[in-house]
Structure formats: C-alpha cells, structure tokens
GUMARNU-758423 format. One record per atom (N, C-alpha, C, O, CB): residue in three letters; x, y, z. Coordinates in steps of 0.001 Angstrom, whole numbers, padded with zeros to 6 digits, always signed. Glycine has a CB too. Example, Ala and Ser with C-alpha at 12.3 -4.5 7.8 and 13.67 -1.06 7.14 Angstrom:
<recs>
ala+013190-005690+007800ala+012300-004500+007800ala+013200-003300+007800ala+014236-003319+008465ala+011308-004473+009046ser+012850-002250+007080ser+013670-001060+007140ser+012900+000030+007870ser+013409+001138+008039ser+014084-000598+005725
</recs>
This chain:
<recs>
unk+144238+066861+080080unk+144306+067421+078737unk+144551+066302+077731unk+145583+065633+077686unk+145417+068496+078642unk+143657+066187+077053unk+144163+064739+075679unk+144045+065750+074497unk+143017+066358+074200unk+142708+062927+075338unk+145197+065835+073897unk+145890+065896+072907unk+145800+065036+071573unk+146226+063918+071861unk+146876+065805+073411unk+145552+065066+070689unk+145367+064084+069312unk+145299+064765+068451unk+144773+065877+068483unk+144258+063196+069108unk+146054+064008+067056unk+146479+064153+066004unk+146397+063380+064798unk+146562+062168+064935unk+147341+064305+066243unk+146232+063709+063940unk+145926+062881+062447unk+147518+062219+062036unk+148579+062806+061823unk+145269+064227+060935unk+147164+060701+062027unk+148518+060462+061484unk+149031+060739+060624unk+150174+060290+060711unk+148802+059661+061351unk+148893+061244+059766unk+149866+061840+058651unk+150290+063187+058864unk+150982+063718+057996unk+149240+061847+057285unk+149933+063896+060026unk+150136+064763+060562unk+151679+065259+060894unk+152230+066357+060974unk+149403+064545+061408unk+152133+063746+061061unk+153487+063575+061477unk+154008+064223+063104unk+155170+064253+063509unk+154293+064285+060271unk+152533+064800+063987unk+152841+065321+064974unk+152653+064228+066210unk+151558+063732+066474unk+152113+066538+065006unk+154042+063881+067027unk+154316+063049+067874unk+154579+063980+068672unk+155109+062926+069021unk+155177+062070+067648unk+154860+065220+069631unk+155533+065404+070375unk+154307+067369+070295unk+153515+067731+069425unk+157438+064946+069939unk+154716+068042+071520unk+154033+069292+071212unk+154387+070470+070403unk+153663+071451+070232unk+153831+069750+072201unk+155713+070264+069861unk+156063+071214+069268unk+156155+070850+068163unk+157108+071378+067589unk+156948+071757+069653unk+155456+070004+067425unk+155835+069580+066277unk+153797+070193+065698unk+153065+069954+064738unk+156600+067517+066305unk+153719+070807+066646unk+152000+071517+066079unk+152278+073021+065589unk+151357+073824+065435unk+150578+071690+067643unk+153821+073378+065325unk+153679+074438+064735unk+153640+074585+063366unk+154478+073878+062807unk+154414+075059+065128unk+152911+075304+062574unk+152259+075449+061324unk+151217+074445+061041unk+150833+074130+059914unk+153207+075422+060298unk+150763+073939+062236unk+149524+072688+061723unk+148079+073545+061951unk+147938+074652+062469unk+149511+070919+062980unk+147386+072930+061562unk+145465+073353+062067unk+145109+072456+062821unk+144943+071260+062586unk+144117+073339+060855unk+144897+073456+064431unk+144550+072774+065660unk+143395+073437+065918unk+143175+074638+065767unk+145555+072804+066812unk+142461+072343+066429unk+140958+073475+067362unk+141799+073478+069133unk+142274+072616+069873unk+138485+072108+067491unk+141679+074407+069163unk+141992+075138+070607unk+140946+075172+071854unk+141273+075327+073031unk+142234+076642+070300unk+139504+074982+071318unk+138411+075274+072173unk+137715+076300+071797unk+138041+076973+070819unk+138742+075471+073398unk+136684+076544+072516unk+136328+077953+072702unk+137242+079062+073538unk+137855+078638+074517unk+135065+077881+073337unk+137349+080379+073210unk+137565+081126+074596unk+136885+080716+075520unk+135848+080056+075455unk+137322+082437+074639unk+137556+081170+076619unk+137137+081034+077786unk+137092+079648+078286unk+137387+079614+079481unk+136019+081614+077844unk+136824+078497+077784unk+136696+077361+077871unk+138280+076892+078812unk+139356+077490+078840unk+136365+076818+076329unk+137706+075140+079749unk+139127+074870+079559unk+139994+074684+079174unk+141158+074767+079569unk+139424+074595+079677unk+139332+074277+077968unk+140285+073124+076632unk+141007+074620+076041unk+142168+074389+075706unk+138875+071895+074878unk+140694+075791+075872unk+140976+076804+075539unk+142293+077570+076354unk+143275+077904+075691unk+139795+077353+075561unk+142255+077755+077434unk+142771+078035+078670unk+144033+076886+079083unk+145222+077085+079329unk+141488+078031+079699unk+143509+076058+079059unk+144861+075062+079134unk+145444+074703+078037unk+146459+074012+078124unk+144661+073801+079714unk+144935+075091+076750unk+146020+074517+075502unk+146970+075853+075448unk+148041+075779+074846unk+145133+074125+073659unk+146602+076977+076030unk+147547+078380+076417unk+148761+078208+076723unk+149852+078425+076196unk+147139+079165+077559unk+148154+077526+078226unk+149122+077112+079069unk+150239+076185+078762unk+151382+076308+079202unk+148538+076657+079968unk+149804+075215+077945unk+150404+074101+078040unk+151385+074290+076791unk+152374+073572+076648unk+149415+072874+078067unk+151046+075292+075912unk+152101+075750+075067unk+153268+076354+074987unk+154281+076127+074324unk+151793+076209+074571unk+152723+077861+076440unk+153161+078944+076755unk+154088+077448+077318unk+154900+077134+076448unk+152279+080343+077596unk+154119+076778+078185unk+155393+076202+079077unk+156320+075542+077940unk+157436+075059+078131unk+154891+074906+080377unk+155547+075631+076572unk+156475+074709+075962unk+157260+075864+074653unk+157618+075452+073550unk+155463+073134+075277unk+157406+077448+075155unk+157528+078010+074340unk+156911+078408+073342unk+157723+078808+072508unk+158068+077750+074187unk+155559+078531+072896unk+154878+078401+072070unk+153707+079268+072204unk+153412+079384+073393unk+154717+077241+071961unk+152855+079982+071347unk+151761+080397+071425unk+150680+080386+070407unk+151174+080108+069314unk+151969+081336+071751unk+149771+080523+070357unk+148873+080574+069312unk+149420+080672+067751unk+149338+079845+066843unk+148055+081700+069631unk+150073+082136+067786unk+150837+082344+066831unk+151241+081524+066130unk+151079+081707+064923unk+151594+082818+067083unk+152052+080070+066671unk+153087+079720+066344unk+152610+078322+065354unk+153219+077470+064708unk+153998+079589+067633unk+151197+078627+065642unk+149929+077283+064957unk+149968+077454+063559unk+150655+078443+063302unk+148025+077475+065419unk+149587+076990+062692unk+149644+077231+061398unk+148100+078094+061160unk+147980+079215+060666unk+149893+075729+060545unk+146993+077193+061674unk+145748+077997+061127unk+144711+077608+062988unk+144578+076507+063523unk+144853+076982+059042unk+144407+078403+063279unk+144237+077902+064982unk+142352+078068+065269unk+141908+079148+065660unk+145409+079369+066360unk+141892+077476+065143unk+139906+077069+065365unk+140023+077006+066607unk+140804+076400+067341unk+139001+075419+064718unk+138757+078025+066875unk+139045+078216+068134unk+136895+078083+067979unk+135994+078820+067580unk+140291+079949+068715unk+137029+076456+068679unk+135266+075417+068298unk+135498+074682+069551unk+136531+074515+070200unk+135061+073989+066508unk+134125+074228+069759unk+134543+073302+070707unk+134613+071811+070396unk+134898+071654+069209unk+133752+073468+071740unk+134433+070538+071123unk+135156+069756+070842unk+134148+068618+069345unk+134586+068064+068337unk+135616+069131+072431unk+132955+068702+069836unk+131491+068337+068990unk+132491+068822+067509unk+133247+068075+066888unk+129564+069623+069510unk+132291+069835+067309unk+132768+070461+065999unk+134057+070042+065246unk+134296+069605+064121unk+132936+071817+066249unk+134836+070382+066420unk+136524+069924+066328unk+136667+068726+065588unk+137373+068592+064588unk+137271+069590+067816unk+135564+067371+066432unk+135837+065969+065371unk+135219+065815+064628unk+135296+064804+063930unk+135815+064755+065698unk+134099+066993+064401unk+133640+066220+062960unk+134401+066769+061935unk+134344+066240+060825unk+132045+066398+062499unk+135306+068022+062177unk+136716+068646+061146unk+137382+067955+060738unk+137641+067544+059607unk+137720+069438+061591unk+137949+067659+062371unk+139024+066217+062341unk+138765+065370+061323unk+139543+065332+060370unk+138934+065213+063624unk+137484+064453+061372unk+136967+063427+060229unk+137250+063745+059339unk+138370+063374+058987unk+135776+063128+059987unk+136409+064680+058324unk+136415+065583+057256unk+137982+066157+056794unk+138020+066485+055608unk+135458+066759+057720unk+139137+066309+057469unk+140467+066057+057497unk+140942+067434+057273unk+142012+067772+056767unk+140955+064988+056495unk+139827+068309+057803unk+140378+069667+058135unk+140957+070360+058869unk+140957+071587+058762unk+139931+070188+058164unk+141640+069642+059868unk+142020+069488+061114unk+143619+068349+061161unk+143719+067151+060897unk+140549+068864+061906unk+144517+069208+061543unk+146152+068415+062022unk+145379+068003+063543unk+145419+066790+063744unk+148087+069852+062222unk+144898+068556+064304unk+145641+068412+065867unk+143988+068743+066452unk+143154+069473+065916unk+147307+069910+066434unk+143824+067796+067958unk+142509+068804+068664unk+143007+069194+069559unk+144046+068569+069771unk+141127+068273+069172unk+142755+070216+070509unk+143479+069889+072562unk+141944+069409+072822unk+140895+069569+072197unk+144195+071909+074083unk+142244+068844+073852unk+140729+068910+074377unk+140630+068394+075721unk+140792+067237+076111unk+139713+068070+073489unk+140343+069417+076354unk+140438+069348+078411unk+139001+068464+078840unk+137943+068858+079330unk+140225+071533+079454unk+139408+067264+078478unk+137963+066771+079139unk+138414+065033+080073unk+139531+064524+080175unk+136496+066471+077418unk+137045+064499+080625unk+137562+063547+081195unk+137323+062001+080013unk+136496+061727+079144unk+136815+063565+082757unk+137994+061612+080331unk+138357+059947+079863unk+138261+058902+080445unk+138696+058504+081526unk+139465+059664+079598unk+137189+058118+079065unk+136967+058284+077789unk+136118+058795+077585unk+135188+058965+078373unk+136939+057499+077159unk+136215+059322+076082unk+135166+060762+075773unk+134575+059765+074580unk+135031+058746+074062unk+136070+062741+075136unk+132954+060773+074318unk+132512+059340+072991unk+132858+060023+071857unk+133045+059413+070804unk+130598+058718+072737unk+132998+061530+071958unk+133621+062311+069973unk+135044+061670+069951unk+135295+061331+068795unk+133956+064741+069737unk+136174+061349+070895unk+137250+060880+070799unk+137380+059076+070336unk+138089+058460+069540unk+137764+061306+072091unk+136345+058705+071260unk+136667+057181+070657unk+135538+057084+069259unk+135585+056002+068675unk+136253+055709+072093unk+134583+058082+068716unk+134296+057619+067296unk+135240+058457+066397unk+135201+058284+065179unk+132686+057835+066861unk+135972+059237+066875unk+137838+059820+065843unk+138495+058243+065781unk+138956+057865+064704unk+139511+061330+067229unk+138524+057341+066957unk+139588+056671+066926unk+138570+055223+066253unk+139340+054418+065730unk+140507+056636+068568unk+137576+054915+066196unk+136904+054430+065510unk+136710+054241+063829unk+136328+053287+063152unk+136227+054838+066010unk+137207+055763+063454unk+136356+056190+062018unk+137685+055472+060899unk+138823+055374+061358unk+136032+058488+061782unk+137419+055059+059600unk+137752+054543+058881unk+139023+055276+057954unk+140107+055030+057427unk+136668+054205+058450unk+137752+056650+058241unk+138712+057892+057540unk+140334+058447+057822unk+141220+058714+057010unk+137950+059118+057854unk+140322+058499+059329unk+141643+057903+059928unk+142145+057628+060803unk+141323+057191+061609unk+142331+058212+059831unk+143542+057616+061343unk+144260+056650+062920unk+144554+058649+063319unk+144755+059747+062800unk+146571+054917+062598unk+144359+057879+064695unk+144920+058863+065687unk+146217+058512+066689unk+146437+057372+067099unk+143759+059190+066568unk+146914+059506+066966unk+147797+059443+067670unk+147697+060664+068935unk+147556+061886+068981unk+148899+059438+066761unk+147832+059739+069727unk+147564+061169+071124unk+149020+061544+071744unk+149785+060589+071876unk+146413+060497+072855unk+149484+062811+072133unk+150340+063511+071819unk+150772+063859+073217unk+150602+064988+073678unk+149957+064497+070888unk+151495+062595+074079unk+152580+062975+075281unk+152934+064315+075631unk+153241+064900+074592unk+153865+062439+075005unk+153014+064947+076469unk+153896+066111+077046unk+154307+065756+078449unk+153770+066271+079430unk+153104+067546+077075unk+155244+064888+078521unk+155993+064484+080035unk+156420+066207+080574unk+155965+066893+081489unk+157834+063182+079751unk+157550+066493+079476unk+158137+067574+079955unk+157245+069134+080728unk+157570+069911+081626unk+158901+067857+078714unk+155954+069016+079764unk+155012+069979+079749unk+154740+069870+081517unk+154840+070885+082206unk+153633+069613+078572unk+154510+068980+081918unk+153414+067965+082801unk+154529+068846+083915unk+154170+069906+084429unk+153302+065628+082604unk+155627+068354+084131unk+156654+068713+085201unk+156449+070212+085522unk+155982+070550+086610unk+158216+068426+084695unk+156819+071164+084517unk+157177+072387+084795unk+155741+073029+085297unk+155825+074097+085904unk+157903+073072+083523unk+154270+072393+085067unk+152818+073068+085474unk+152733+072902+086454unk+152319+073786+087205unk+151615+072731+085001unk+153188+071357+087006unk+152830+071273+088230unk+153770+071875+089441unk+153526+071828+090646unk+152608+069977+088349unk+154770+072381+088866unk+155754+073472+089981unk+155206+074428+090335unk+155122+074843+091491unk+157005+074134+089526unk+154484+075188+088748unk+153941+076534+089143unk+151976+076712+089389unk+151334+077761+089451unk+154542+077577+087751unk+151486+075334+089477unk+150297+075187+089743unk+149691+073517+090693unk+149307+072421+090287unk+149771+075441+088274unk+149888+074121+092066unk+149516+072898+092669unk+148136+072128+092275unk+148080+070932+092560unk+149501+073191+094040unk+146927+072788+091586unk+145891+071917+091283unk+145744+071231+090317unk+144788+070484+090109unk+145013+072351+091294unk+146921+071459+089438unk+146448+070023+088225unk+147702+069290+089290unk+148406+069663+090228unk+146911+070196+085708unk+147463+067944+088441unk+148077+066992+088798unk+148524+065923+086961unk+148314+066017+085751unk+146942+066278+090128unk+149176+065076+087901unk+149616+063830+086020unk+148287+063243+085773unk+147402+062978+086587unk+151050+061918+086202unk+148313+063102+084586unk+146762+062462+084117unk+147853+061024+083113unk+149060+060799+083202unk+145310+064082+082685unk+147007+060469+082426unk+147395+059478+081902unk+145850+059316+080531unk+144696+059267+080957unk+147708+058221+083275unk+146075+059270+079327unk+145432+058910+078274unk+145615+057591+077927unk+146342+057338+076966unk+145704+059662+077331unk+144841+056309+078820unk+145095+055107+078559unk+144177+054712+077206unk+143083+055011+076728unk+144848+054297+079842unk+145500+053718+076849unk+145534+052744+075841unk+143736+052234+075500unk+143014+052293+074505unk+146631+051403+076484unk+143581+051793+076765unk+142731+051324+077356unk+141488+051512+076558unk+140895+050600+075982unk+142768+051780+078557unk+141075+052994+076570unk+139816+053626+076618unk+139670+053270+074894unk+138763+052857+074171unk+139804+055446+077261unk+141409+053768+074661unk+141160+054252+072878unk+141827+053179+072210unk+142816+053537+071570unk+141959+055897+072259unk+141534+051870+072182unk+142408+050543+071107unk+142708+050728+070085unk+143740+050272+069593unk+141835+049357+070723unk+142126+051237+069665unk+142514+051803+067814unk+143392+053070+067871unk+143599+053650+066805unk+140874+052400+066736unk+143896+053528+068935unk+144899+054476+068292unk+146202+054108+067951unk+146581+052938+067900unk+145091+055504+069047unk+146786+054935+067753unk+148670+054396+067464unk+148996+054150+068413unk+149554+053054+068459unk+149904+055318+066956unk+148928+054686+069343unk+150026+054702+070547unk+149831+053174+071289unk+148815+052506+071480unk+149677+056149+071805unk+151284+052922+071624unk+151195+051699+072102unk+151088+051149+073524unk+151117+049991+073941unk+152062+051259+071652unk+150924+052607+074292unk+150711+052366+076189unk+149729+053408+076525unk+149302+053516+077675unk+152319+052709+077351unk+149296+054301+075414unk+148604+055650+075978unk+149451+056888+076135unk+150537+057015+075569unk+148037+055405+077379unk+148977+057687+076829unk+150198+059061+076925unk+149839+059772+077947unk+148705+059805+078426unk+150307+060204+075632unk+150975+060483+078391unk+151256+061017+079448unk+150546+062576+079361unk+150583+063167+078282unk+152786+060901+079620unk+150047+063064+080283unk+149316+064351+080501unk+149078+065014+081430unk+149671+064478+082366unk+148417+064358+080227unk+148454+066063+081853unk+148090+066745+082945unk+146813+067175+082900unk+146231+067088+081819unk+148865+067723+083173unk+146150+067697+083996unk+144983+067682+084376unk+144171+068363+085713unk+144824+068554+086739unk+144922+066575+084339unk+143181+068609+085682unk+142635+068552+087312unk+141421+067451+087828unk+140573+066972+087076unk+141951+070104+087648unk+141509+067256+088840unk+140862+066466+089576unk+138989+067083+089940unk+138566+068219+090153unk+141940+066350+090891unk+138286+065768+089874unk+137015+066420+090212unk+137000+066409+092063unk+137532+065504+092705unk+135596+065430+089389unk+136529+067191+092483unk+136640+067537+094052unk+135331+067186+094741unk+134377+067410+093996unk+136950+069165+094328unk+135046+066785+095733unk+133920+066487+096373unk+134256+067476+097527unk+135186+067405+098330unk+133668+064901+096704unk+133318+068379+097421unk+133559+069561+098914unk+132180+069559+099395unk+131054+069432+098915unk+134107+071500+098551unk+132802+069778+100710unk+131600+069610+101986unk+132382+070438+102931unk+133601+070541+103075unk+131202+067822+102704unk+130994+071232+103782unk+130873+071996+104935unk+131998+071673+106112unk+131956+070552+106620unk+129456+071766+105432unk+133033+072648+106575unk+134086+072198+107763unk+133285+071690+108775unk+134025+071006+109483unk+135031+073393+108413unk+132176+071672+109198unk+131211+071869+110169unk+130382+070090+110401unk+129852+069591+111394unk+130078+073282+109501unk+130647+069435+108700unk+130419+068513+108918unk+130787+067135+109805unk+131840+066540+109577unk+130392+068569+108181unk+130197+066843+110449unk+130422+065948+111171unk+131601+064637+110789unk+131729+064199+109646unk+129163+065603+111345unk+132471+064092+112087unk+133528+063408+111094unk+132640+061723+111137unk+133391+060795+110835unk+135602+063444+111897unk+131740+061472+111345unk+131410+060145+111624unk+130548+060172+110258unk+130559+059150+109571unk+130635+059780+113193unk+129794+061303+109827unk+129571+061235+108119unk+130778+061262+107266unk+130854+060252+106566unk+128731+062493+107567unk+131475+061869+107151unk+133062+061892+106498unk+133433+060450+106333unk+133513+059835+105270unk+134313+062673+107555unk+133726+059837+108001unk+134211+058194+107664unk+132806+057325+107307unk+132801+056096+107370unk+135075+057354+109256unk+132127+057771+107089unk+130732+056861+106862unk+131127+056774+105202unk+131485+055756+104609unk+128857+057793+107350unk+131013+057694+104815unk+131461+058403+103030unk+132378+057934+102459unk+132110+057349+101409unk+131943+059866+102826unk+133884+057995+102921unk+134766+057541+102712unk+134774+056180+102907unk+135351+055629+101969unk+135480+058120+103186unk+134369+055401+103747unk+133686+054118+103525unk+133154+053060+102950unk+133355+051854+102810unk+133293+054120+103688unk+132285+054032+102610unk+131862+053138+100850unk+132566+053391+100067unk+132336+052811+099006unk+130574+053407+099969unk+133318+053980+100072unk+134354+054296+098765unk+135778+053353+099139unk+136504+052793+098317unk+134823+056294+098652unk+135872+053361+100077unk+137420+052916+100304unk+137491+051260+100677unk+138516+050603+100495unk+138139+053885+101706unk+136460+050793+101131unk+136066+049570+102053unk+135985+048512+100890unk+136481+047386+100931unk+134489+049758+103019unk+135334+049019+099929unk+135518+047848+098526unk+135744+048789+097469unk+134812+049235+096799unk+134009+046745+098045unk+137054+049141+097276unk+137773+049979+096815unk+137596+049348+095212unk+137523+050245+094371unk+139230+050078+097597unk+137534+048273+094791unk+137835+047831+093722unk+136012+047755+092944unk+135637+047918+091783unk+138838+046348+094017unk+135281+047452+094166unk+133695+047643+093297unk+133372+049069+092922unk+132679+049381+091954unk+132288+047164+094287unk+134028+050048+093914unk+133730+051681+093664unk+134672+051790+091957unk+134233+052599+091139unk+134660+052983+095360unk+135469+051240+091718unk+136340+051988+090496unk+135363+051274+089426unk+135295+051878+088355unk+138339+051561+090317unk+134554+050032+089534unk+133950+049294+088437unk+132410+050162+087890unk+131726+049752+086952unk+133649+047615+089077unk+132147+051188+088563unk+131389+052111+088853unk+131427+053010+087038unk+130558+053460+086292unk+132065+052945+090417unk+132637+052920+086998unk+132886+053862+085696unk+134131+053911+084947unk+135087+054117+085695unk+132727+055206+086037unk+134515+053761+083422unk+135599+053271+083228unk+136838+054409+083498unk+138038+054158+083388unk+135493+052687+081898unk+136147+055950+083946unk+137587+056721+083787unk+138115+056702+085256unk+139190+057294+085356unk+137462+058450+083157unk+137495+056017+086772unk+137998+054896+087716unk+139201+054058+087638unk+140027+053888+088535unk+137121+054027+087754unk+139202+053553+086452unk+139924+052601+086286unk+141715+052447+086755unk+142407+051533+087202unk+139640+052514+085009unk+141978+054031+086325unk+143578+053959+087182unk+143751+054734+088251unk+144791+055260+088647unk+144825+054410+086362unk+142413+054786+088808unk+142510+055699+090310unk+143324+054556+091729unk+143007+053370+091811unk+140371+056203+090893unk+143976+054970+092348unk+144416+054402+093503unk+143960+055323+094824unk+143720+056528+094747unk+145970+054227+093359unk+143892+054607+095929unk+143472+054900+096848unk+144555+056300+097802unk+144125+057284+098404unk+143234+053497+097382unk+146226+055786+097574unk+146717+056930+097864unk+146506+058178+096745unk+146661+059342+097117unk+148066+056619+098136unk+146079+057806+095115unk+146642+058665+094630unk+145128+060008+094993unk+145173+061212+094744unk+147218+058118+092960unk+144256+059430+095461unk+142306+060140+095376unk+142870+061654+096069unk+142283+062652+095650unk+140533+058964+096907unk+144141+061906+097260unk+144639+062923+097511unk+145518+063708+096727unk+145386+064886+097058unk+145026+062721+098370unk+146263+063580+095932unk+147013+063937+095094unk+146528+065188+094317unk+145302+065178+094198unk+147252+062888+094389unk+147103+066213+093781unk+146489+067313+093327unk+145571+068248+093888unk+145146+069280+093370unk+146029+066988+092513unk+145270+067677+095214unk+144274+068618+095884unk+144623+069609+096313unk+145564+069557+097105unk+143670+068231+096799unk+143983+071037+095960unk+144392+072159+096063unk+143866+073458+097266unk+144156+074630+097505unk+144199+072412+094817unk+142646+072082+097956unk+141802+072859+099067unk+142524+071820+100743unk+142992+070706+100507unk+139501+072571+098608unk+142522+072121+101636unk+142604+071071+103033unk+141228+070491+102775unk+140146+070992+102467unk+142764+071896+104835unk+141644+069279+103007unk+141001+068102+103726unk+140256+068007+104945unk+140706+068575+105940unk+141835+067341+103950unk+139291+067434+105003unk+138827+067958+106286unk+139061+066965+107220unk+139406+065879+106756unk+137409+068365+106312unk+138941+067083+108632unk+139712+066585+109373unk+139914+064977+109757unk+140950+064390+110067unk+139459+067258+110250unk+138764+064551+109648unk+138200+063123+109478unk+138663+062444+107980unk+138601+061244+107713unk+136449+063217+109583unk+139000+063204+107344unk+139260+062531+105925unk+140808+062843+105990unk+141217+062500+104881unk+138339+063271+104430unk+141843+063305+106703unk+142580+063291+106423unk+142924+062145+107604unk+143817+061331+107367unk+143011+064466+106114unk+142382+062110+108556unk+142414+060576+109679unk+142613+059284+108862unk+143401+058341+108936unk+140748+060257+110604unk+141233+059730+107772unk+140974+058050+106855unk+142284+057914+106148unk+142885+056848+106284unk+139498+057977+105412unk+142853+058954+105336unk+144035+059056+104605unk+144902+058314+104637unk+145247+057477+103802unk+144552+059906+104734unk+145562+058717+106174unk+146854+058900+106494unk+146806+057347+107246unk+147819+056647+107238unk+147245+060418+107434unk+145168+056746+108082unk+145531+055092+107961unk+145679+054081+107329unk+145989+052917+107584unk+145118+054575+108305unk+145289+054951+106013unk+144829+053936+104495unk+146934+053745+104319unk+147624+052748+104106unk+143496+055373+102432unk+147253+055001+104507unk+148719+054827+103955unk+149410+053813+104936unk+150241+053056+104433unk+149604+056338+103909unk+149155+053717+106283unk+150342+052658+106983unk+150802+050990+106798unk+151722+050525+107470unk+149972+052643+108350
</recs>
C-alpha cells in the first residue's frame, strides 16, 4: 500500500487524513479495499475523510497535480510511473505516509499481506528521508501439486543460484531477499520448494 500526500498537507502519519481530500480507488478495487482496511485498524473510516474520490490511480495524480487532492492510497507495486511523475512535478513535494502501527495489527488478523517498504530509492524527490514503512501482498507463482520436484529445483534454480542477477531483472527486486521470497505466503509450498527453502536457510 503507498500512501502519499501533498506537503502542505501537513499529513505525516494516518490519522492526520481526517478532514483532508483523499482518492480511495475505485470500489471494489484493491487500493479501495485496503485503504478500508487500513483505516478501519487505525480507527477510522471513510466518514472520517474530509471529501473522499473514490477514482483510480491515472486520475487520482493528475488531481493530485492540479492540487485537488490532500492524500492518494494506492495498492500497487513499486515503483509506479503516475507516482514518480507526482514526485517529479514542479507543482509539488510529496511525502509518503508510514503506518508501522497499521502494518502490526493486519498482519495478526491476515496471514497474506506481509511488511512492504516504500523505498527512498524508487522516489528521490520525495520528503522522506529513508522511504516508509507499509503493508502489502506478495505476487505468488502457483503450480500443479503433481508437478514434478526436479522441475521445482530446476525453477528455483535460476532464481536462487545467481540470486543477485535475478533481482537486477527489475527495480521493485531490489529489496527482495532470498529468506524473505517465503514470507507472507498464504498457500503450502510445494514439496521440493520447501526442500530448496529450508537448505537456502542453513
């Protein structure tokens, strides 16, 4: 979930988006669905928004620009290109909007997201001075129980064997680790991949 805000917005933290104008997403959407969530844990609901656009994210920054817009949510992966031409544009600075606390209490009551991280990295021109802390889900690679485990370690292979050429592949790679590729997974592993796993860890 990346979170961002207009600096004069004065919004650093998630509860400081009440009485502001946030795009929420579409219904139904994730960005929609998880800015719910991620409120509801923080006490908060729609309601509690000042004026609440409910667009998706295309729309959201060109508002944002135009300075019709305090706040976006937006459930996507990183880096996004409407986010780094927000953090680009002249018109103004962005600040992306931590929820440590948020992050803890989801992942008690929902084993498939996991911690995400909004690095510095992607977005140089924003305020923030390390990136920010977030939550998220993982993209899943699923295959047949039936599959053979000598394709499994063949697969895992190229991925794990030059672990550091697979992450150069794409920049939102970049803070993946090899223990963390299990983390958040919300289906079993299949049996050969949890073999590769558990030798990668000794």
């Amino acid at each position: 979930m990346t979170i961002l805000a207009r600096e004069k917005s004065g919004v650093k933290k998630l509860t400081d988006l009440k009485g502001k104008r946030v795009a929420v997403g579409k219904p139904g959407s994730g960005t929609y669905e998880n800015a719910k969530l991620a409120l509801s844990v923080a006490g908060m609901t729609f309601k509690n928004l000042g004026k609440v656009y409910k667009i998706g994210g295309k729309e959201a920054a060109a508002k944002f620009e135009e300075g019709k817009l305090d706040a976006i949510f937006y459930f996507v992966g990183n880096p996004n290109k409407y986010v780094k031409q927000l953090c680009k544009s002249r018109k103004t600075r962005i600040r992306f909007v931590p929820v440590p606390n948020v992050i803890e209490k989801i992942l008690m009551k929902n084993k498939y997201y996991s911690t995400g991280y909004v690095s510095k990295y992607f977005y140089r021109n924003s305020l923030n001075k390390v990136g920010a802390e977030t939550f998220g889900i993982k993209a899943l690679l699923v295959t047949d129980a039936k599959t053979s485990n000598k394709t499994i370690k063949n697969l895992l292979g190229c991925v794990l064997d030059d672990f550091k050429k697979f992450k150069r592949q794409h920049q939102s790679l970049m803070l993946l680790t090899p223990t963390g590729i299990t983390e958040g997974i919300s289906i079993p592993l299949h049996p050969a991949a949890k073999a590769v796993f558990k030798a990668k860890k000794r």
